[in-house]
Each structure stands twice: as structure tokens, then as C-alpha cells.
Backbone as CSV, one residue per row, in Angstrom:
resi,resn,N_x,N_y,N_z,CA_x,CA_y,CA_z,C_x,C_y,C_z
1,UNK,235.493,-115.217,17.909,235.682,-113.777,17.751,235.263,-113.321,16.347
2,UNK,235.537,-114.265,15.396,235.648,-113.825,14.181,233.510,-113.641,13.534
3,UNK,233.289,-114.491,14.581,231.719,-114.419,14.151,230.552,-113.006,15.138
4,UNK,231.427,-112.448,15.812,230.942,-111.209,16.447,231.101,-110.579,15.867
5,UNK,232.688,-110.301,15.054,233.007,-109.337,13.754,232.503,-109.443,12.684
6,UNK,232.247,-109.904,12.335,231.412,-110.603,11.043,229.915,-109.850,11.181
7,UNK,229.145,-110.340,12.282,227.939,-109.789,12.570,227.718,-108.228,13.147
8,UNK,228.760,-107.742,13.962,228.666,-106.453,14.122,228.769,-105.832,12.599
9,UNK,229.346,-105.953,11.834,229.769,-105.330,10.272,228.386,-105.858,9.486
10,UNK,228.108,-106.807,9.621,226.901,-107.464,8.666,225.578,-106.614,9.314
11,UNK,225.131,-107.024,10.474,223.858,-105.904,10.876,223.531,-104.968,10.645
12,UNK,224.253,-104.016,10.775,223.519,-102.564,10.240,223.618,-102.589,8.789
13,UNK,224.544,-103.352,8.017,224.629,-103.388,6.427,222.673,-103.598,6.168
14,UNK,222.282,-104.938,6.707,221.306,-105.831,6.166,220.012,-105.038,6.900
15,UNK,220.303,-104.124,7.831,219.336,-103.346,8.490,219.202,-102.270,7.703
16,UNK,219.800,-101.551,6.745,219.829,-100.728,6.021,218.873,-100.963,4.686
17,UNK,219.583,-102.318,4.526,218.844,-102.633,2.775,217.817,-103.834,3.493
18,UNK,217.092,-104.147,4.655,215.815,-104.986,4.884,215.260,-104.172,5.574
19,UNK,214.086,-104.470,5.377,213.076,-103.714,6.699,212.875,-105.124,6.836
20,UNK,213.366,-105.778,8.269,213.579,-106.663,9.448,212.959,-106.598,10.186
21,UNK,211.766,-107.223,10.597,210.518,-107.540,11.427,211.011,-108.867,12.519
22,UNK,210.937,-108.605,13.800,211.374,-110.037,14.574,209.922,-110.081,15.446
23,UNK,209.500,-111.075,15.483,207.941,-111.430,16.591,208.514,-112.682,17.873
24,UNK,208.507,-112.576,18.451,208.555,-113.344,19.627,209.939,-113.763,19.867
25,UNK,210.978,-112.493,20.390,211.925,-113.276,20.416,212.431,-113.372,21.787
26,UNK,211.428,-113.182,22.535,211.271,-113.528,24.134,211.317,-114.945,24.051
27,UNK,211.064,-116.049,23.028,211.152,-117.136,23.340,212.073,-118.225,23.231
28,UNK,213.322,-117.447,23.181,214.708,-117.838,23.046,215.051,-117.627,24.233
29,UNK,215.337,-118.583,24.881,215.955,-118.375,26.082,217.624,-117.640,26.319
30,UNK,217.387,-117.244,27.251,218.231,-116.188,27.347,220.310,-116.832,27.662
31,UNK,219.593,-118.896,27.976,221.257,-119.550,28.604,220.717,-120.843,28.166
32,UNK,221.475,-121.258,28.303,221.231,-122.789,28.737,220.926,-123.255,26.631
33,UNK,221.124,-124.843,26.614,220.997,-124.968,25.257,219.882,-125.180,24.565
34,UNK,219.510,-124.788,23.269,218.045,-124.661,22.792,218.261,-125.018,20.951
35,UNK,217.416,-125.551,20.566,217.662,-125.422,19.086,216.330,-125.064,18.411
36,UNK,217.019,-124.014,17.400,216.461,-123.341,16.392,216.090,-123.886,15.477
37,UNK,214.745,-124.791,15.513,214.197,-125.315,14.349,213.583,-124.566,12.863
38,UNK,214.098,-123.975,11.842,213.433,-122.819,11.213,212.696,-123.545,9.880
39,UNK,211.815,-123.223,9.217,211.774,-123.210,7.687,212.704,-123.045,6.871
40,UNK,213.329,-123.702,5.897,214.297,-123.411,4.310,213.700,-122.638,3.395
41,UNK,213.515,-121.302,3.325,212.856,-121.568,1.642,214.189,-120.115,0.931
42,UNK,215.144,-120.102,1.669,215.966,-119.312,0.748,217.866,-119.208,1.661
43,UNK,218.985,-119.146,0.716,220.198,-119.173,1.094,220.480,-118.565,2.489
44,UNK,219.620,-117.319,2.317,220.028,-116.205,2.976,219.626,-116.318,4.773
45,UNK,218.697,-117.198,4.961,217.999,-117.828,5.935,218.841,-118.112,7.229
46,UNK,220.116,-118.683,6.883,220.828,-118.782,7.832,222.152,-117.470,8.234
47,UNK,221.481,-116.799,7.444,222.298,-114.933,7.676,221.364,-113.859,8.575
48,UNK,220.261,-113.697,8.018,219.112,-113.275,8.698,218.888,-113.704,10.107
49,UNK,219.124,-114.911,10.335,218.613,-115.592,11.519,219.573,-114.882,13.221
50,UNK,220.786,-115.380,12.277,221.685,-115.233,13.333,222.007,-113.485,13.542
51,UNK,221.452,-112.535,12.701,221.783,-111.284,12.511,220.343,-110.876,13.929
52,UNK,219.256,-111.727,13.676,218.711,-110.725,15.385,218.855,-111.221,16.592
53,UNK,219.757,-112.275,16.733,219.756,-113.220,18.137,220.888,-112.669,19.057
54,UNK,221.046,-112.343,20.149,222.106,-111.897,20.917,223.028,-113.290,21.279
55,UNK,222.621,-114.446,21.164,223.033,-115.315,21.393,223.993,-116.027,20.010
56,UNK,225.226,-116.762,20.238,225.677,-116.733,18.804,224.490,-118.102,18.536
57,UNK,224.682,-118.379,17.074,224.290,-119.328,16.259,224.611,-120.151,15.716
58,UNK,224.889,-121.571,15.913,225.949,-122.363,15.221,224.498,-123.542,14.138
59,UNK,224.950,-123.619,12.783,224.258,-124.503,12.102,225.280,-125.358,10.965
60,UNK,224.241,-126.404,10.759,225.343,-127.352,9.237,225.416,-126.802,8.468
61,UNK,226.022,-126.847,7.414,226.104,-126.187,6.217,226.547,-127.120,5.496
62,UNK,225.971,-127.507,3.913,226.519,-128.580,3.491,227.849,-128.541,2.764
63,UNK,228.084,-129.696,2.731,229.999,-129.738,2.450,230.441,-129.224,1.199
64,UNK,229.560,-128.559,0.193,230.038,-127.976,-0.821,230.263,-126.766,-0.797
65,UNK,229.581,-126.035,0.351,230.144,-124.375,0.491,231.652,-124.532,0.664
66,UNK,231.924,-125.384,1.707,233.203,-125.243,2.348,234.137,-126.298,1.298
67,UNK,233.998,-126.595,0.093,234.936,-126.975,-1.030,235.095,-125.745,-2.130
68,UNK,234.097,-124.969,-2.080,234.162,-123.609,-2.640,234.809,-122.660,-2.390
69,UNK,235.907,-121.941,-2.565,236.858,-120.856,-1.994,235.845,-119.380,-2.065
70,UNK,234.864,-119.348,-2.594,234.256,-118.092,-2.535,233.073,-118.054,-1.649
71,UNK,232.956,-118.861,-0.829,231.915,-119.805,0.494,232.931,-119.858,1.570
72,UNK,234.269,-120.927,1.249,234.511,-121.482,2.452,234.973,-120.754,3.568
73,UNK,235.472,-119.857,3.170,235.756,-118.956,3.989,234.729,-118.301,5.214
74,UNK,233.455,-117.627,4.627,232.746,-117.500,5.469,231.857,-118.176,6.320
75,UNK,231.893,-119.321,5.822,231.394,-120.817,6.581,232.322,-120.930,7.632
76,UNK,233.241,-120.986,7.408,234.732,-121.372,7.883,234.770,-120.108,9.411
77,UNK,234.333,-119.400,8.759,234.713,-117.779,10.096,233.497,-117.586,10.820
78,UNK,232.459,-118.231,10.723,231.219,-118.455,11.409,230.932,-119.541,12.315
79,UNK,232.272,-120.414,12.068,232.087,-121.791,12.845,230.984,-122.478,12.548
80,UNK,230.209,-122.502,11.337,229.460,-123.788,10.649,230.220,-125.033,10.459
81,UNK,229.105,-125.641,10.484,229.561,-127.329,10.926,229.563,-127.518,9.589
82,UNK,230.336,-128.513,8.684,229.764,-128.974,7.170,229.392,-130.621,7.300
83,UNK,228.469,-130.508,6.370,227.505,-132.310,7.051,227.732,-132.426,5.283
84,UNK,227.947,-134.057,4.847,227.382,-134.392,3.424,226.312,-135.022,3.520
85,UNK,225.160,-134.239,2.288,224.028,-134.650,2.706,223.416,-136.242,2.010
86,UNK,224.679,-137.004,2.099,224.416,-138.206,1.286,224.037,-139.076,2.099
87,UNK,224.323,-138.689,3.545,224.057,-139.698,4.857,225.250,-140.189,5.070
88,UNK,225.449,-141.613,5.786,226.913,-141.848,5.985,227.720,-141.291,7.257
89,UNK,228.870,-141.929,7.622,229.369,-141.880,8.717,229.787,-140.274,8.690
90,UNK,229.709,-139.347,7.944,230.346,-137.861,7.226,228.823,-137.142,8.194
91,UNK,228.012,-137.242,7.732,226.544,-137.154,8.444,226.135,-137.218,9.866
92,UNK,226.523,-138.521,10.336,227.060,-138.780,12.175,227.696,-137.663,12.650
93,UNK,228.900,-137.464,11.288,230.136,-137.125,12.825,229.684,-135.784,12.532
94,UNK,228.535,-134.435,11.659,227.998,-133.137,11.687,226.859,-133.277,12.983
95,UNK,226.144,-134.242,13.183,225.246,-134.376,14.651,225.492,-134.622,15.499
96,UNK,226.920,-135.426,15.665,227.882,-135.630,17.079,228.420,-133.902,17.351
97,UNK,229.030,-132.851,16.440,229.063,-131.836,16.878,227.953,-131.018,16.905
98,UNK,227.056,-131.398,16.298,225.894,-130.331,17.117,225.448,-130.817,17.962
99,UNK,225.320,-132.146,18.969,225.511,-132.675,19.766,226.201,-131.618,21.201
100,UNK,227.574,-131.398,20.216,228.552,-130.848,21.358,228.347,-129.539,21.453
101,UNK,227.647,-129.124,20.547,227.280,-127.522,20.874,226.242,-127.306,21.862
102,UNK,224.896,-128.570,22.012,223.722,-128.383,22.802,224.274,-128.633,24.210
103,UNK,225.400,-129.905,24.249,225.973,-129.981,25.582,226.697,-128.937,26.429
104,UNK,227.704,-128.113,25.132,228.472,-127.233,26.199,227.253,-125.380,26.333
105,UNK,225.883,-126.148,26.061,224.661,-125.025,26.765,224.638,-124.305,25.716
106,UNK,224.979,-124.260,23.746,224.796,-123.118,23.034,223.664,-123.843,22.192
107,UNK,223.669,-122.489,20.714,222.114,-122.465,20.400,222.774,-123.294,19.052
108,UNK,221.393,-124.013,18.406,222.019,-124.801,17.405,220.784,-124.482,16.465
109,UNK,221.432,-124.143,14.737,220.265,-123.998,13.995,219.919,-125.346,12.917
110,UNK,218.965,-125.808,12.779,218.309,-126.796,12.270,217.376,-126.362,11.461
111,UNK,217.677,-127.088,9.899,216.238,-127.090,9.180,215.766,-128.282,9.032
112,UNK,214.691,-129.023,9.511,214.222,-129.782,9.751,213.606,-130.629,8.149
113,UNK,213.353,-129.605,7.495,213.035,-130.450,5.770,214.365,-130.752,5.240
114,UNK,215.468,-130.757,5.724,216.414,-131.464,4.973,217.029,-130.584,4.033
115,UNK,216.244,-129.270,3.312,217.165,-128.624,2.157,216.196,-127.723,1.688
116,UNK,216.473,-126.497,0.925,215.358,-125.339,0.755,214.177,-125.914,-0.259
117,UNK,213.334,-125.565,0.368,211.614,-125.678,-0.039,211.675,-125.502,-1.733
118,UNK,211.804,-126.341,-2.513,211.828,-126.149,-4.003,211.021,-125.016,-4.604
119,UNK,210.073,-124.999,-4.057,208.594,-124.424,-4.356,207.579,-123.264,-3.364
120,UNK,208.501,-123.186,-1.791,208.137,-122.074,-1.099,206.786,-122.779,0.287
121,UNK,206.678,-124.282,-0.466,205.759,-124.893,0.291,206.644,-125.612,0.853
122,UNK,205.891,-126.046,2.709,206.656,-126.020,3.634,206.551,-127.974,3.560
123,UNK,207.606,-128.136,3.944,208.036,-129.645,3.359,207.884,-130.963,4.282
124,UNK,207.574,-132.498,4.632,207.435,-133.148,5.907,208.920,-132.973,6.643
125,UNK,208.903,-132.942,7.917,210.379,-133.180,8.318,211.163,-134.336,8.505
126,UNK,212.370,-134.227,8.650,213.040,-135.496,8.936,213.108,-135.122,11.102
127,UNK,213.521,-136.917,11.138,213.216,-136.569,12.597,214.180,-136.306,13.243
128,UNK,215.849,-136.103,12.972,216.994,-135.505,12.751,216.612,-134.459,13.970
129,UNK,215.995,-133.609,14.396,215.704,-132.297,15.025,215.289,-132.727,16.516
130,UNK,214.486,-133.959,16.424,213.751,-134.646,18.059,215.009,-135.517,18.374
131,UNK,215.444,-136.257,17.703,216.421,-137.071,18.346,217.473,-136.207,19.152
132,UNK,218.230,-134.993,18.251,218.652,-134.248,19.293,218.223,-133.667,20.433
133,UNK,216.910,-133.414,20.270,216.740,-132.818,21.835,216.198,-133.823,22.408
134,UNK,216.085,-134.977,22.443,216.074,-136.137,23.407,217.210,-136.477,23.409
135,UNK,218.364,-136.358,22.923,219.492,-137.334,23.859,219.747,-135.753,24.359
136,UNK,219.841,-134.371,24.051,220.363,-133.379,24.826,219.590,-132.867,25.773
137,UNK,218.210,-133.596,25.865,217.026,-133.146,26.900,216.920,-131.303,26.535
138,UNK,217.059,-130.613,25.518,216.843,-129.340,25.118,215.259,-129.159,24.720
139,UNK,215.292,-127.739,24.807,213.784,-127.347,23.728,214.051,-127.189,22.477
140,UNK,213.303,-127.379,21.938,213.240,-126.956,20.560,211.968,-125.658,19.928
141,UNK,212.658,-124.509,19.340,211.759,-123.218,19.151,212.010,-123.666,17.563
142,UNK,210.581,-123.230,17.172,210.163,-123.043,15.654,210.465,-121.709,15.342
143,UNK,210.895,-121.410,14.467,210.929,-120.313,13.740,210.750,-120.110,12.342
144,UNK,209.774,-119.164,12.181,209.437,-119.092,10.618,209.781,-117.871,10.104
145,UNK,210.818,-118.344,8.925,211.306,-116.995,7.758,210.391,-117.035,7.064
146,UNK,210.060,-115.184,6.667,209.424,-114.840,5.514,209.437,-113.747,5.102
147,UNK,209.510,-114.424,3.610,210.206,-112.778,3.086,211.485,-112.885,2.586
148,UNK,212.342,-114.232,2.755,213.243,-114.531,2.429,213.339,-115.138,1.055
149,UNK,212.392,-115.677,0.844,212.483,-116.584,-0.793,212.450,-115.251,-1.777
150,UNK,211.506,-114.253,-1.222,211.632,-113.276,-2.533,212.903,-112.326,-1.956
151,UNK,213.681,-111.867,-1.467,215.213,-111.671,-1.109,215.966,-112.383,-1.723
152,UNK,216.279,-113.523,-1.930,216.829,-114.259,-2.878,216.843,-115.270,-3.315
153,UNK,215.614,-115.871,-4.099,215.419,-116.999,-4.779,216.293,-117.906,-5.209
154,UNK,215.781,-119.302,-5.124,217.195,-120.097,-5.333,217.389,-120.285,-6.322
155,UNK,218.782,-120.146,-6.679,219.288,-120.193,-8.001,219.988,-118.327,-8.666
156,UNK,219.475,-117.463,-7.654,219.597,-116.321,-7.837,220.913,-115.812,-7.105
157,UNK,221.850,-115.641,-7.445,222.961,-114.826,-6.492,222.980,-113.958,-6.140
158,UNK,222.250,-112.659,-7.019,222.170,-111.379,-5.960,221.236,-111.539,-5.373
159,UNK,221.051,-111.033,-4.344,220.063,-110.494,-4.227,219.018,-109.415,-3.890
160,UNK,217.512,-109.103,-4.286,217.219,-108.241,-4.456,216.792,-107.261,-3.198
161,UNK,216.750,-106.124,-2.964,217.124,-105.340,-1.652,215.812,-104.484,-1.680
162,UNK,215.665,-104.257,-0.171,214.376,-103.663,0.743,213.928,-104.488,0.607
163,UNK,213.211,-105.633,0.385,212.301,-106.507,0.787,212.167,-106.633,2.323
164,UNK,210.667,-106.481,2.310,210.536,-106.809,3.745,210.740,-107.828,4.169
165,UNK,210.689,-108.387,5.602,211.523,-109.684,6.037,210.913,-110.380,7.760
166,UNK,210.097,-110.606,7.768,209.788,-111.661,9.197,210.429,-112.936,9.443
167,UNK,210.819,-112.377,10.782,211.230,-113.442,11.310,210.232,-113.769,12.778
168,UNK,209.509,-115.151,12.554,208.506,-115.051,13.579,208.656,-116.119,14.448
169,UNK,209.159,-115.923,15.753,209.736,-117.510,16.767,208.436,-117.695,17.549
170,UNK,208.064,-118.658,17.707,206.848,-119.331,18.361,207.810,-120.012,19.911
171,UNK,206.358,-120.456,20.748,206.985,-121.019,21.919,207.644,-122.189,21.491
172,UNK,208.711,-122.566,22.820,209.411,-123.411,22.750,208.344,-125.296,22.543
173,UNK,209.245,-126.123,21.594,208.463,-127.305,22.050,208.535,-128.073,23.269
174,UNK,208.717,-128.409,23.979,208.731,-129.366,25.270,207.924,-129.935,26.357
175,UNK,208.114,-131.095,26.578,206.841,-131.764,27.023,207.829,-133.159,27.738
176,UNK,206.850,-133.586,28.185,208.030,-135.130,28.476,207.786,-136.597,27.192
177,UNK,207.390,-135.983,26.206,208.119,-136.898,25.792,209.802,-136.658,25.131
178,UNK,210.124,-135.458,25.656,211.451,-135.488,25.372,212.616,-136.674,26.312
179,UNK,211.695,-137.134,27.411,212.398,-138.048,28.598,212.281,-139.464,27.522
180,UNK,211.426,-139.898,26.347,211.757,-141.087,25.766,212.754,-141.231,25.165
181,UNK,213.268,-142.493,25.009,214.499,-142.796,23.979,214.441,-142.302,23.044
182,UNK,215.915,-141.918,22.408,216.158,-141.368,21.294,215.595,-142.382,20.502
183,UNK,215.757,-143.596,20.645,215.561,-144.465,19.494,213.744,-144.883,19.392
184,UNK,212.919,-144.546,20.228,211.838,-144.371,20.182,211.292,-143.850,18.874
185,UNK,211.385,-144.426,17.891,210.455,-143.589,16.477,209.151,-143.246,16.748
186,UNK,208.245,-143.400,17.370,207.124,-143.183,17.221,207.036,-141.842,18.256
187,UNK,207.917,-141.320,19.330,208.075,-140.124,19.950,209.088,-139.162,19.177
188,UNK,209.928,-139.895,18.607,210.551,-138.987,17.807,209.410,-138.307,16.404
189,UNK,208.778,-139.338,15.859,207.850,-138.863,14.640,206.956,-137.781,15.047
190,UNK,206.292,-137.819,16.550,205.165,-137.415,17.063,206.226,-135.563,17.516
191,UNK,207.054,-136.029,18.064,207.937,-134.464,18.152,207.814,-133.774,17.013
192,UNK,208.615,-134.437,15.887,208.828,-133.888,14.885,207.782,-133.337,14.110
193,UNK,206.710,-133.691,14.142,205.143,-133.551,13.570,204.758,-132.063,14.492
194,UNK,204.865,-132.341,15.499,204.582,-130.918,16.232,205.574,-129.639,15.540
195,UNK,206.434,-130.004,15.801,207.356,-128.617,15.222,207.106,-128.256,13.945
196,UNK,206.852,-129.269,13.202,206.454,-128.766,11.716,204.948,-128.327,11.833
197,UNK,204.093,-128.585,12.498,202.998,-128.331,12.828,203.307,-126.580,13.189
198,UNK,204.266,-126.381,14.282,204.268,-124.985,14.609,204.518,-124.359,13.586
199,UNK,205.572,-124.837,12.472,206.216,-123.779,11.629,205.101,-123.553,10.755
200,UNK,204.341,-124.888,10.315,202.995,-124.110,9.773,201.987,-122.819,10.101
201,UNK,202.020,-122.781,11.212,201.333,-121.960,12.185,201.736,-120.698,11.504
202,UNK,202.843,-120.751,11.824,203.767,-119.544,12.237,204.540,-119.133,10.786
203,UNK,204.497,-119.736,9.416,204.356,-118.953,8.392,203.685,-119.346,7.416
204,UNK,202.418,-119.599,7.418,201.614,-119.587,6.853,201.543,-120.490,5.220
205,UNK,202.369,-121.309,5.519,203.110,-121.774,4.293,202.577,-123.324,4.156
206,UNK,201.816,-123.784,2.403,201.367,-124.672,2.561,202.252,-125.391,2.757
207,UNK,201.334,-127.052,3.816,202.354,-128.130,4.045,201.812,-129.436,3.166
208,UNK,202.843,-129.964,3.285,203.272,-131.152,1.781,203.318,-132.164,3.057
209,UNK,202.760,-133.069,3.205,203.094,-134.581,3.597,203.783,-135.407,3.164
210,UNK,205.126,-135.317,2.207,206.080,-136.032,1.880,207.180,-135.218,1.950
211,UNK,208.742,-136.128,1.532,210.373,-135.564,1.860,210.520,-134.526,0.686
212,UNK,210.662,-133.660,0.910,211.488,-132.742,-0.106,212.574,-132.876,-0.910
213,UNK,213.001,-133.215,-2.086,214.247,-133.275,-2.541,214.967,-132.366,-3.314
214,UNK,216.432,-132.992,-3.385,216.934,-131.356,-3.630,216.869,-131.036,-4.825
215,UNK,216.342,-131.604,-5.885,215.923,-131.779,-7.881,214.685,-130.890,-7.402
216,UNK,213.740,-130.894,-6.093,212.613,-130.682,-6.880,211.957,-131.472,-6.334
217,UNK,212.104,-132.510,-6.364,211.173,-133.869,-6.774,211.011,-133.770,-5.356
218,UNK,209.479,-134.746,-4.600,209.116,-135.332,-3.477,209.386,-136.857,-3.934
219,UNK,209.421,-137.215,-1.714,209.095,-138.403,-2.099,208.598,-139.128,-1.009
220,UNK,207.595,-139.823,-0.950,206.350,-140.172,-0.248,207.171,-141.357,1.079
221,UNK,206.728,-140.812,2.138,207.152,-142.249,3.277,205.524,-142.966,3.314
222,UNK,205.596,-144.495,3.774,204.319,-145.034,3.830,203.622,-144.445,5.202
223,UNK,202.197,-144.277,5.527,201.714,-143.601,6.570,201.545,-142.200,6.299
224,UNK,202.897,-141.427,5.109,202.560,-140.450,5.935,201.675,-139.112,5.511
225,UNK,201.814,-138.243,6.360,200.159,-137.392,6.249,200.698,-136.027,6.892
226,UNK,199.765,-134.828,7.434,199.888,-134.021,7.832,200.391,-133.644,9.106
227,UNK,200.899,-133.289,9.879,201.325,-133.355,11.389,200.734,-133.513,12.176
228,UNK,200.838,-133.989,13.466,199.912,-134.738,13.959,198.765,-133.802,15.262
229,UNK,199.091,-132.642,15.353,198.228,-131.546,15.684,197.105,-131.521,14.721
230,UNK,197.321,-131.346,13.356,196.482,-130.860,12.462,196.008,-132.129,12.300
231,UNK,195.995,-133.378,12.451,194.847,-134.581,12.512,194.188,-134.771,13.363
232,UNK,194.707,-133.834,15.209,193.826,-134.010,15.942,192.713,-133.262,15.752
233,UNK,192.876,-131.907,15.392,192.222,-130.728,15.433,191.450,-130.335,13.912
234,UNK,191.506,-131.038,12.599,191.222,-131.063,11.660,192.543,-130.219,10.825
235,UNK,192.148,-130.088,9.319,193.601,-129.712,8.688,192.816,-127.977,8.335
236,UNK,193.491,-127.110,7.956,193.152,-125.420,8.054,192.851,-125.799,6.857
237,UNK,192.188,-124.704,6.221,191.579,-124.771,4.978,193.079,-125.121,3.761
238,UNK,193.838,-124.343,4.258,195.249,-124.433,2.899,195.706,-125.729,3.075
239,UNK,195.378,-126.909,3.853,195.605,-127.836,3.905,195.161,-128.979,3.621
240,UNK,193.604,-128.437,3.316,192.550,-129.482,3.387,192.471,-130.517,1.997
241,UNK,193.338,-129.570,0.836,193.466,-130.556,-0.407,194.946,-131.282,-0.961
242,UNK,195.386,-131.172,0.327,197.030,-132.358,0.630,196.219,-133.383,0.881
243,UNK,196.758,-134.331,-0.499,196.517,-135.922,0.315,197.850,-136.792,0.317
């Protein structure tokens, strides 16, 4: 209840001070469970998101909002999950409940780089995002924020108002290799490569072939490279000088 109230009061606030652009949001299914794979590149990302979906929105949030009394609260009244992002059995038991959100048929939000884009460039993913929708047999929709990093840059607490704001959802991913094992890495990598592949698409944002970290810093897996669309099909020009 408390996250309908929350959002009826929050919408027209953020509709007032954004000009809010939504593109394809026919591709959210209307029942049944689906997860919201989006881009990181600003706080506000997971406010925006859930402010145009008729459907509620449940995502992680990491465990320091909700040790914060000027956070936990609204984490807390939104029904965010809190995950520590150190890994660890704390880590499990945030994907066993988003787990339980895809099972009992709701929508689950996922950022697939692990933590906001240091730099606004779009980051490799972890495969965290395919494993769930192979053991939940779900789709997975890309969605790309933009417009959000300059709304409120990280490190910035206010933030700055009218900025324009896209939110652009692409088709759903699904195919059968969602029928392989979860533990299948090489269908899980090949999923995960697609979706980051879409979010490229879909905001225009250069992509980095290594992990994002939260200093700043990258850091290189062996193999890896651009998504695996853009090796079949060649890499777009903003891509072509990632090695």
C-alpha cells in the first residue's frame, strides 16, 4: 500500500519538474513475471523507472541505504530488497527474493553492470540478470535511462530540475536458450551479452568490455570483448576503438 502512496504523491511532483519521455512501453507485459534490465548511470534511476510503469516495481538496493535513517525509510516503504555488494551468503539470500518476486508473477528491476556507470559509459554485465530468468523461465526487457546522469550526478544530492528525461524499453529478450541450465555459463554469458547489446542500442551509450567498479576503476575478465551481437554484425562506429 505504502508504495502506491508514495508514487501517487511522487508522480505528478517529478512530472512537474521533468519533462518525462517514455518509448516503448507496450513492451512490458501487461501480467505474468518479467525483469527490468536497465542501465545505472544515476541514483535517481530507480525513482524514474517505477514512476511510468502501472505495474509495481520491486529492485535491490544496496545495504547501506537501509543502515542510513535518512534512506531507510524509503527503501523500507517501497519494499526494496537490500543485497551487500561484497558477495557472500547476504548476496544469495537478495536473489533468492527476487527469485520470489519473479515466481509469485511480479516485475523485478535489475542493473546488470553491478553499480552506476562511473563515467556515463555503459559498463560489461554481470550474468546475475540470465541466471534469473532461466531458473524463472521469464523475459527479460532492456531499458535505457537518459537524461538521468545530468538530473543528478553522482556524488550530487540535489538535484537539478527540468531536465529532460527518456526512458526507452526495447523488446523483450527471449529465445530458448532460456530452457538451458542456470549453471550453463556459456548461455548465461551469451544472454547476458545480448541484453547489454540491447541497452547499447537503446541509449546510445559507449560500451566498455570490462566490470565496472565502484572507485571508478575497471576490471578486465579474460576473453572478454564487446557483446556478442556486435561481433556478429561488426562493432558501430562508437565502438570500434574499445579494445
Amino acid at each position: 500500500m505504502t508504495y502506491w502512496v508514495l508514487k501517487a504523491l511522487l508522480t505528478p511532483v517529478l512530472r512537474f519538474f521533468y519533462r518525462v519521455r517514455v518509448e516503448g512501453l507496450e513492451h512490458v507485459p501487461a501480467e505474468g513475471p518479467v525483469i527490468l534490465a536497465s542501465n545505472h548511470v544515476s541514483f535517481c534511476d530507480s525513482i524514474f523507472l517505477p514512476m511510468v510503469l502501472r505495474r509495481r516495481v520491486t529492485f535491490v538496493a544496496k545495504a547501506e541505504y537501509f543502515d542510513d535513517p535518512k534512506t531507510a525509510w524509503f527503501f523500507r516503504a517501497v519494499g526494496q530488497i537490500p543485497i551487500k555488494r561484497d558477495g557472500g551468503s547476504a548476496s544469495e539470500g537478495a536473489l533468492a527474493a527476487a527469485r520470489g518476486v519473479l515466481e509469485a508473477g511480479g516485475v523485478f528491476g535489475i542493473y546488470p553492470e553491478g553499480t552506476r556507470s562511473p563515467d556515463g559509459r555503459l559498463y560489461r554485465g554481470h550474468t546475475g540478470v540470465a541466471r534469473l530468468a532461466m531458473q524463472c523461465r521469464c523475459p527479460i526487457v532492456p531499458v535505457a535511462m537518459i537524461g538521468t546522469k545530468e538530473a543528478q550526478p553522482i556524488g550530487q544530492v540535489v538535484p537539478n530540475l527540468f531536465v529532460p528525461i527518456t526512458i526507452r524499453i526495447g523488446r523483450p529478450v527471449t529465445d530458448d536458450r532460456m530452457q538451458h541450465r542456470a549453471s550453463d555459463r556459456l548461455a548465461l554469458r551469451d544472454i547476458t551479452d545480448e541484453v547489454m547489446y540491447e541497452l547499447q542500442s537503446l541509449s546510445g551509450q559507449e560500451y566498455v568490455p570490462t566490470y565496472a567498479k565502484r572507485n571508478g576503476a575497471e576490471t578486465a575478465e579474460a576473453g572478454a570483448g564487446p557483446p556478442t551481437r556486435i561481433q556478429s554484425i561488426g562493432p558501430p562506429p562508437e565502438l570500434a576503438s574499445v579494445s
